[in-house]
N, C-alpha and C positions, 0 to 999 in steps of 0.2 A: 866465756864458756861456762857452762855448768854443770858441776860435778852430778853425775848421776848413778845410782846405784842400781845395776843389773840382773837376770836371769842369766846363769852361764848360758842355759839354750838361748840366748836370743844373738841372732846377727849384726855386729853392728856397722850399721850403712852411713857412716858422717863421717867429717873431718874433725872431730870435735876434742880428738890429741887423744895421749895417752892413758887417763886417768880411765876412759870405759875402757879399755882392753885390761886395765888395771884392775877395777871393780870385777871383771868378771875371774881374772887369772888370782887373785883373792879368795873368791866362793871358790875356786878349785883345789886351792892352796889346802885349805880346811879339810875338805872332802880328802884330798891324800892324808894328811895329818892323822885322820882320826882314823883311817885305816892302815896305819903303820903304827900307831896304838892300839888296834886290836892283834897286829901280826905283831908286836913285841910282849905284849899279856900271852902269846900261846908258844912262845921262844925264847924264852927268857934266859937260856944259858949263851944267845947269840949276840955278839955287838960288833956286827957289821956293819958300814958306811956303806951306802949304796952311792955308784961312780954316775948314775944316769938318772936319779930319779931327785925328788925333794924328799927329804925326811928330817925328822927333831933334828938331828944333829947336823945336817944345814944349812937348818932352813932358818933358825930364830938367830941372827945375827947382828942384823943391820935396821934402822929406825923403818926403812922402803920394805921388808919381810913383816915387821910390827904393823905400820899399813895395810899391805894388802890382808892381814888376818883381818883388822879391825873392820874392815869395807863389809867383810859378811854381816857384821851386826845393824847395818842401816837397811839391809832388806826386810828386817819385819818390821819397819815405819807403817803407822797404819796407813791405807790408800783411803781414796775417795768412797764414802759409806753413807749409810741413812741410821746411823745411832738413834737418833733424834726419835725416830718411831717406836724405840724403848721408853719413851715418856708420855708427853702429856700436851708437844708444841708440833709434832710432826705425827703426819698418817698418810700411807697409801692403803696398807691391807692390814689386819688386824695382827700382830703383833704379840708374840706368847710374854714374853718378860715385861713388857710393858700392861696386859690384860689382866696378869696373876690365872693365864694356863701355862706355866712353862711347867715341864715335866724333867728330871732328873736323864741324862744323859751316860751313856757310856764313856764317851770319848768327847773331849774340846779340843779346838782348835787353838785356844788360846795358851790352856795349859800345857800341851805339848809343845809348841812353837817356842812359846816364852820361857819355857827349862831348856829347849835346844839351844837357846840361844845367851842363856846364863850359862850354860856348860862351857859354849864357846868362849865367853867374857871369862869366866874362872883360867881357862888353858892359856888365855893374851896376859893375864896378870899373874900367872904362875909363870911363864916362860920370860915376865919382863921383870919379876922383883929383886929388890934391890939393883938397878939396873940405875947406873949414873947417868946413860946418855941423855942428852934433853927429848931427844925426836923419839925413841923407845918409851921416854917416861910419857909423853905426850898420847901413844898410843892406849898404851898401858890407862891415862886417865880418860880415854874413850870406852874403854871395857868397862868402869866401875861404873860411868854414866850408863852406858846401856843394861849392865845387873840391875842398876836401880831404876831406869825404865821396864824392863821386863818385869821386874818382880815391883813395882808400879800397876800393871797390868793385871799381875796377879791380887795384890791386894784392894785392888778397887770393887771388883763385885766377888772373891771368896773372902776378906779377909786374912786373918794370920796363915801362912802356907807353910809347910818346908824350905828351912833354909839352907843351898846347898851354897857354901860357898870354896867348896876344892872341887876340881875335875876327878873324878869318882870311880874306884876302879870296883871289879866285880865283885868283890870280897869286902867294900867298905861297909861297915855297919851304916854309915848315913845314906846309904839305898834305902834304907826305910825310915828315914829319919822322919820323929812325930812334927804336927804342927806347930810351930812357936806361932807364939800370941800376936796379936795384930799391933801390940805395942812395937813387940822384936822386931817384925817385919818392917816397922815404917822407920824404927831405927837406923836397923839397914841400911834401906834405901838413902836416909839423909847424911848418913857417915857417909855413902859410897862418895855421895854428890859432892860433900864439903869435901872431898881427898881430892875428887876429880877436879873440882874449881881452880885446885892449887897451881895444877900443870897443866891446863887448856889456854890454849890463845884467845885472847878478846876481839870480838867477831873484828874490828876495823883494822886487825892484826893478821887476817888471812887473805892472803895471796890469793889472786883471780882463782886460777886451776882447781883449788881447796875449798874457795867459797861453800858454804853446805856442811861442811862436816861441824862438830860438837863444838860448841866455844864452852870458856867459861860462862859467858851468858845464857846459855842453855841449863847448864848446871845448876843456875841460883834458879832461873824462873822455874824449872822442873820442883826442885827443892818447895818454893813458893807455894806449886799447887798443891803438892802431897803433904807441906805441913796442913797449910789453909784445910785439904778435905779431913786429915783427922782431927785440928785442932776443933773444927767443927760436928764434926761426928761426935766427938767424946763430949764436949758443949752440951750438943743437943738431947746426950743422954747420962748427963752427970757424971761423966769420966774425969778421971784425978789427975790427968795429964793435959787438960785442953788447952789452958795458959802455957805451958811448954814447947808447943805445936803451933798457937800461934804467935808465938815471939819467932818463931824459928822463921812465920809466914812472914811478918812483918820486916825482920831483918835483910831475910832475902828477898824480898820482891824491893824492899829499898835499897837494895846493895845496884839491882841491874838498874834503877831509875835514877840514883845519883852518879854512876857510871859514866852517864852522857853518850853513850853506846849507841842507845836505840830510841828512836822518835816515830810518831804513827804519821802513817805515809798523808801525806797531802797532794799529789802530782796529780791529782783528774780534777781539781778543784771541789765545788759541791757534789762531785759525784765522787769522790774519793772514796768511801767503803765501800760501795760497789767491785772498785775498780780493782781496789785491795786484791780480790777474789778472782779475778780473772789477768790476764796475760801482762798486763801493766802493773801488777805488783808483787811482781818474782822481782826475788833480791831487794825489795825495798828495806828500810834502817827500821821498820816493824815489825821484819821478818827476824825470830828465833830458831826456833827449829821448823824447815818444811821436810814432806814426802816429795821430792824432786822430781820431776817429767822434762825430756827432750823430745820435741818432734822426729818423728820418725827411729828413735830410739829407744826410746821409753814415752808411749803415751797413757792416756787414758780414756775411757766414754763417760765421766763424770755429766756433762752436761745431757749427752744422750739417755741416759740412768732418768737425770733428775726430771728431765723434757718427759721422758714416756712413760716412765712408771711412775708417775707423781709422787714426788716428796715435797709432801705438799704443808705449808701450813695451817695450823688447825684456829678455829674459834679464838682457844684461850692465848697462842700466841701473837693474834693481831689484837687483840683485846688490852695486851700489856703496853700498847706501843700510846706514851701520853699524846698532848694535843701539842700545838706548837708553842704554848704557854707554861709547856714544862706539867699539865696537870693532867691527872688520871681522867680519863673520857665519862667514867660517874661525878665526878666531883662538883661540884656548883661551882658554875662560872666557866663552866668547860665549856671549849668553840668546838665541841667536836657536832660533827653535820647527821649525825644517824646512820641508817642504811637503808633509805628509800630510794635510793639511784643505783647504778653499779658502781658509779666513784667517789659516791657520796662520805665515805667512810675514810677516806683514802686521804680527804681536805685537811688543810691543818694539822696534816700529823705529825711527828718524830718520823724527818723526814730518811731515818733506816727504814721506815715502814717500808716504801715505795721502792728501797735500792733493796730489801730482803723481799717483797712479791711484787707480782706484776699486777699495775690497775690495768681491771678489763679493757682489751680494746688496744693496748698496745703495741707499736708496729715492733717486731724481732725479728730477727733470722734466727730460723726454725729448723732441727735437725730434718723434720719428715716432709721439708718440702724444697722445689729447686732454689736456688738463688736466689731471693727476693723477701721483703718484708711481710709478714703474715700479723694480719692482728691477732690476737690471744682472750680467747675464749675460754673457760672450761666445760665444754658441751661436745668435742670434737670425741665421736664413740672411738676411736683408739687408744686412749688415755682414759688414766683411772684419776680423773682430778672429781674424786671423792669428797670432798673439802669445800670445792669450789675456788680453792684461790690457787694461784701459780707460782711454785718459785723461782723469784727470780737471779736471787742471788745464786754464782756459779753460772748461770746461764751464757754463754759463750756470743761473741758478737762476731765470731771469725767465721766469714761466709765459707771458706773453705773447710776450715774442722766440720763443720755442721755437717754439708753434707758427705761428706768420707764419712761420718760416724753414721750415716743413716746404710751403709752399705756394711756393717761391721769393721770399719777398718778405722780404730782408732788412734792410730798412732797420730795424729795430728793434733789430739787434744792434751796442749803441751802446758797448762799450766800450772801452779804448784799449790801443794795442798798445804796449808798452815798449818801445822801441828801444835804451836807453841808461838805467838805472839805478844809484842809489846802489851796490847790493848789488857789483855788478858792478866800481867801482870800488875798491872794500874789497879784493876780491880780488884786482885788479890790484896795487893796493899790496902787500900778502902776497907775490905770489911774484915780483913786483921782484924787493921785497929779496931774499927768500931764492935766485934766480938769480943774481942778482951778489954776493952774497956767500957762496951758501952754507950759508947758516945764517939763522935768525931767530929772535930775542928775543922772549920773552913780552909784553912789551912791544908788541911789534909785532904778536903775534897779539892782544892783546886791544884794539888799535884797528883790526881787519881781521877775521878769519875770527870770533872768538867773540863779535863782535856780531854776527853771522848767527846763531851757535848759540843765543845768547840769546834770540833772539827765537822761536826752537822749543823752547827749553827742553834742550836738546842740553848734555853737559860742555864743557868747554873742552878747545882745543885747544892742548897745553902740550908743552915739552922732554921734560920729565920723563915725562907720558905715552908719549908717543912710545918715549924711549929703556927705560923699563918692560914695556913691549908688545910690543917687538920690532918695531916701526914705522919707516915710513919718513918722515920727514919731506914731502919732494917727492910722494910717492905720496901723502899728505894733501892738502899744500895740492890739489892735482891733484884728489883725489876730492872735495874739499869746490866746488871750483867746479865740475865737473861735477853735479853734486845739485842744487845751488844755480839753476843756470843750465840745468838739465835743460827740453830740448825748448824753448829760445827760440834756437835756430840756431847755437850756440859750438862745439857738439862738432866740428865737421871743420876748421873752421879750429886746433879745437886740437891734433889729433890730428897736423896738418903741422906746425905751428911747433914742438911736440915732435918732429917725426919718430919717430914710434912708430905711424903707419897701415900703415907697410909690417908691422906687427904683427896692428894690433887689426882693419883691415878687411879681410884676409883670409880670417877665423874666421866661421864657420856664425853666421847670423842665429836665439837660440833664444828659446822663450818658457816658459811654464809647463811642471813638471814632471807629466806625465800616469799613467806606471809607477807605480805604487803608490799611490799619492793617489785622494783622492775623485774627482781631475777622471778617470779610469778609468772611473769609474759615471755620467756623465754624456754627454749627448750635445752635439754629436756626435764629443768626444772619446773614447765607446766603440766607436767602429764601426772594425771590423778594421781597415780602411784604415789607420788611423791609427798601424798598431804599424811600419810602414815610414817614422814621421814620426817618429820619436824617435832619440836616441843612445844610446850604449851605456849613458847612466847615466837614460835613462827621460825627456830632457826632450824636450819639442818642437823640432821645429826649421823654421824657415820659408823658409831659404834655405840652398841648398849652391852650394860650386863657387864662391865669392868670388874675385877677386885681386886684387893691388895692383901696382904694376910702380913699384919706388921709383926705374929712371932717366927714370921719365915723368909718373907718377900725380901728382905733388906739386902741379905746376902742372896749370890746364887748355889745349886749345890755342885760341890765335889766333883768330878766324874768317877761314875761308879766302879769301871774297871779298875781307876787307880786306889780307890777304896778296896775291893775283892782283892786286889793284888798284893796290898798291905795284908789282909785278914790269910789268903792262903798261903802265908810266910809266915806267920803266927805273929804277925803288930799289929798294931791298928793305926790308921788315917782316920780321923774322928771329922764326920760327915757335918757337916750346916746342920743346924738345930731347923727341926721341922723337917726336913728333906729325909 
């Protein structure tokens, strides 16, 4: 069974035991809690035990009350998204953060969400401390992971934020408490992690029913990515802490890889990374943290999203994908074929190519159409396959989800979102090291990058290549985790902590080559319109007019209301530079 984390409004229809009636009677738990905190702030001379209800003095007792608190913090796991469109490898419609038009906002959804739910985590660690039990302390180090996921959240595109770390009553002065620096903040978050590690079970240590919730392996691999993006970040802009951040990357991304815990799934054989992604690689030993889905319980339209409104791969993402020789498609000696066919491009590649888009012409089952294989085009006027190309990855082969989802009823699309994977950690180890030092040992790629290649069958990733080739080292590791991690939301975050967007997301959003190619005789790439949609070398192009403004773009701003709300209290919230 698989633990899943709930809507209290939702009904649940399975026999799937107690843990969803659990999950949901959890989010309620809270919901009374904090309203017996606001009725005890305006009573204060009363200390009545209520004989029929849950309150403080109830309720926090037993490690099963420390659960069901904790269950509310896995609702803001993120769901199935098109991130990806904030950068430079995915497009459907043009894109304000990714373009350089995003305009300052009143209100996020991130920042409010992710304080509601640090306030939460402050209330499960203040009612568990100093608390001996093991199953309380257990809980208790699920709240510090989730602070440090949220306020993760928070430091990723504002930077340094307010750190609140008490449940806060009306009178505290940290209601307006200033920004601490983005050093404080990523501190935080790795103390929260390294506490939480202490007392979390290691994933092959949870019990069916629990499977899903927080291991310690979550803890280091989390740890991992948020040293890795600031040891990077500060790197790339001559920061005095960047060797700090990445020892802290390197340690903990080798802590879960010498663990023995977790291995990248192989069960579809050559089709394994595909398969990763769909219904065959729920609970595999590569799964870290997912966002959970049960049929008819908690589903999703992920495939239907990505089918109809194209999230689509662009230009410069199939452009990264090398030949099957391991070398970049420019490079001398490349087998790569051109694109004078529809599938010509397609030959000889890094065979993720094929398992992240679809070559033209390929049979699927299709959300918009009954039962049956459809080949796949990008010409069908319902879809906005802008791009030209399809993705495939995510794309569902369950004839039943399909079409339920074309009628809005998605509860059938039951498979889980990766939030945090083995693969992902591999990689973080790889360009530690080679960040902080520079350089990296074969050695180090063949317990990092060429167990990925392995598993596609890909050469390895060696010195010796490299310096044979006329390669770059850095522009590898770089390209192989962009591939690898193509379209699960990495690319803009990476693009900053590199500082290389004031580069890459200025440049024309392009897709398929249409000049001289079959795609010429096709519709509705043959219709004149279309010779004003290309570049001088004949590709498509889907966006012009990009830019980036590197003294502003890096971060995003503030929300203004919580700015003004600082200012008409007489403090200040000190807004993003340029915003």
């Amino acid at each position: 069974m698989k633990l899943k984390y709930l809507n209290p409004n939702q009904i649940v229809n399975s026999t799937s035991g107690v843990n969803d009636i659990k999950a949901i009677r959890g989010i309620t738990v809270i919901c009374i809690l904090l309203t017996a905190a606001l009725w005890s702030s305006c009573k204060k001379d009363l200390n009545l035990i209520s004989k029929d209800s849950i309150t403080d003095a109830t309720f926090w007792k037993t490690g099963a009350d420390f659960k069901l608190a904790a269950n509310n913090l896995y609702n803001g796991l993120d769901r199935f998204g098109e991130e990806d469109t904030e950068s430079d490898i995915a497009f459907n419609v043009p894109n304000s953060v990714s373009n350089g038009q995003l305009v300052p906002a009143e209100t996020s959804d991130t920042w409010n969400s992710s304080y509601g739910y640090i306030r939460s985590a402050n209330n499960i660690m203040e009612k568990g401390a100093g608390n001996a039990d093991a199953e309380i302390k257990k809980y208790v180090a699920e709240a510090k992971f989730f602070r440090a996921w949220y306020y993760w959240k928070l430091l990723r595109i504002y930077g340094g934020v307010p750190l609140i770390t008490k449940v806060l009553k009306t009178d505290d002065p940290e209601l307006f408490a200033p920004r601490s620096s983005r050093t404080e903040t990523a501190d935080l978050i790795l103390k929260d992690l390294d506490e939480a590690k202490n007392d979390l079970p290691v994933q092959s240590d949870v019990s069916s029913p629990d499977i899903g919730r927080i291991t310690k392996g979550a803890a280091l691999a989390l740890a991992s990515r948020v040293a890795l993006f600031e040891g990077t970040w500060q790197k790339s802009r001559g920061g005095a802490n960047a060797a700090k951040y990445l020892d802290i990357a390197t340690t903990s991304s080798q802590a879960v890889i010498t663990s023995g815990v977790y291995s990248l799934y192989t069960g579809s054989g050559a089709q394994s990374y595909r398969y990763l992604f769909l219904e065959a690689g729920d609970d595999a030993k590569e799964t870290i943290l997912d966002r959970r889905y049960a049929r008819n319980i908690l589903g999703h339209d992920a495939p239907y999203m990505y089918d109809q409104d194209g999230y689509n791969p662009t230009r410069k993402m199939v452009d990264m994908y090398l030949d099957k020789n391991g070398l970049p498609i420019t490079s001398a000696g490349t087998v790569f074929h051109g694109y004078s066919t529809f599938t010509s491009e397609f030959q000889d590649r890094d065979p993720r190519m094929t398992q992240t888009m679809i070559i033209p012409g390929t049979l699927t089952n299709r959300v918009f159409f009954p039962v049956t294989k459809v080949a796949n085009w990008p010409d069908a006027p319902q879809r906005n396959f802008n791009t030209g190309y399809i993705l495939y990855k995510y794309m569902s082969e369950d004839p039943i989800a399909n079409n339920s989802g074309r009628e809005g009823d998605n509860s059938l699309f039951d498979y889980d979102r990766h939030l945090i994977r083995y693969a992902e950690v591999l990689l973080n180890y790889a360009e530690a090291v080679y960040e902080k030092n520079g350089s990296i040992s074969d050695n180090d790629l063949n317990l990092s990058i060429n167990k990925l290649r392995d598993r596609v069958g890909m050469p390895h990733l060696t010195a010796a290549f490299v310096a044979a080739n006329n390669l770059n080292m850095q522009t590898e590791i770089r390209r192989e985790r962009t591939v690898e991690l193509a379209l699960e939301g990495f690319r803009y975050d990476d693009l900053r902590r590199w500082k290389t967007a004031e580069t890459e997301l200025p440049q024309d959003v392009k897709g398929i080559k249409i000049t001289g190619t079959d795609w010429a005789n096709r519709k509705p790439y043959n219709d004149p319109s279309y010779a004003g949609k290309v570049d001088a070398s004949g590709f498509l192009i889907a966006e012009r007019s990009r830019k980036f403004d590197p003294a502003k773009d890096y971060l995003q701003p503030l929300p203004t209301k919580e700015v003004a709300f600082y200012q008409a209290n007489g403090h200040t919230l000190e807004q993003n530079p340029g915003w």
